[in-house]
C-alpha positions in Angstrom: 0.0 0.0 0.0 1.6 3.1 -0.9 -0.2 6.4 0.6 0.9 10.2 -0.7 0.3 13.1 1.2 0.6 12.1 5.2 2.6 12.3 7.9 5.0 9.5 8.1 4.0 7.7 11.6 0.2 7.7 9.8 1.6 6.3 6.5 3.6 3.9 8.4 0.9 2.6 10.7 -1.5 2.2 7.6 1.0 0.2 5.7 1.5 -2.1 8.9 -2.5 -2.4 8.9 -2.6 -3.4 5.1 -0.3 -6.3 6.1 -1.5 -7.5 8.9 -5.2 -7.3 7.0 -3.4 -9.7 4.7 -1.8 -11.7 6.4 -5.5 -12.4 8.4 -7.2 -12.5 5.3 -5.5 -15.4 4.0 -5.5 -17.3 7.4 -9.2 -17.2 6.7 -9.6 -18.5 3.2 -7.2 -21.1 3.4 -9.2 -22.5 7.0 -12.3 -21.7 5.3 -11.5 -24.3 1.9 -12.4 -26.9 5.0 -15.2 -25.8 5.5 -17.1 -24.7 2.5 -16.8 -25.1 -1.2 -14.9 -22.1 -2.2 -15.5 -21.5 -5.9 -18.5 -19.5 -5.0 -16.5 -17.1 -2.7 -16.8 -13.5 -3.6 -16.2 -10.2 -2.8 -18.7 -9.0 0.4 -20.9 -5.4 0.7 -20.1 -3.2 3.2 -21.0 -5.4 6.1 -19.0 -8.3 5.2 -15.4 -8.9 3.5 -16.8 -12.1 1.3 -19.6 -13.7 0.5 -20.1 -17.5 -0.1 -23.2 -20.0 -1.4 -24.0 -22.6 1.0 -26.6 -25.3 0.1 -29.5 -24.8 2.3 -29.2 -27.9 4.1 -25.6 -27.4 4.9 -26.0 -23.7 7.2 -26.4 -25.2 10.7 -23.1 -27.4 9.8 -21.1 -25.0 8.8 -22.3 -21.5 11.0 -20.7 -22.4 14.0 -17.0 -23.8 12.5 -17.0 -20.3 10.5 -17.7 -18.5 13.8 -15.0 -19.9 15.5 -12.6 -19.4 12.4 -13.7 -15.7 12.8 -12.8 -15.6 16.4 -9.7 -17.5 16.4 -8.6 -14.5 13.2 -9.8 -11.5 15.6 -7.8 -13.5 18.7 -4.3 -13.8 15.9 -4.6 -11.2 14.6 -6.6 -8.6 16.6 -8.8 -7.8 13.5 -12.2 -8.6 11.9 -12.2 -10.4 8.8 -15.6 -12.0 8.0 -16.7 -14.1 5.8 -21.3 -14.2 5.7 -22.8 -17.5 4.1 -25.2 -17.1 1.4 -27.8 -20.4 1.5 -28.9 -21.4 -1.9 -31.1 -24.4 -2.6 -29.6 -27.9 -2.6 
């Protein structure tokens, strides 16, 4: 991430941000590919970083493993990265 036109302790903290947002990011979609079938991940709205189709049948099996995959990123890496499920029919 490169920012113009701030002071540099701002610029620098932002840059640490982008990486650790990263870094967390990817933690999360490579746990997640155990979880869910990831070709229908996308990008999220403003709530929620992605999106992903889950067939109906398959929410209350997979809700509570993505909750604690979101916890255990906020707990490594003291940020929210979240990813909402998105049933579709079976």
């Amino acid at each position: 991430m490169t920012v113009f036109n701030t002071e540099p302790d701002v610029e620098r903290e932002l840059s640490r941000f982008g990486r650790v947002l990263g870094r967390a990011s990817v933690f999360l979609l490579v746990n997640l590919a155990a979880i869910v079938d990831m070709t229908t991940l996308r990008e999220g709205d403003g709530e929620d970083d992605y999106l992903i189709d889950v067939p109906a049948n398959r929410l209350s099996e997979v809700r509570q493993p993505i909750a604690e995959l979101h916890e255990e990123v906020r707990r490594r890496f003291g940020i929210d990265v979240t990813v909402r499920v998105m049933p579709v029919a079976d």
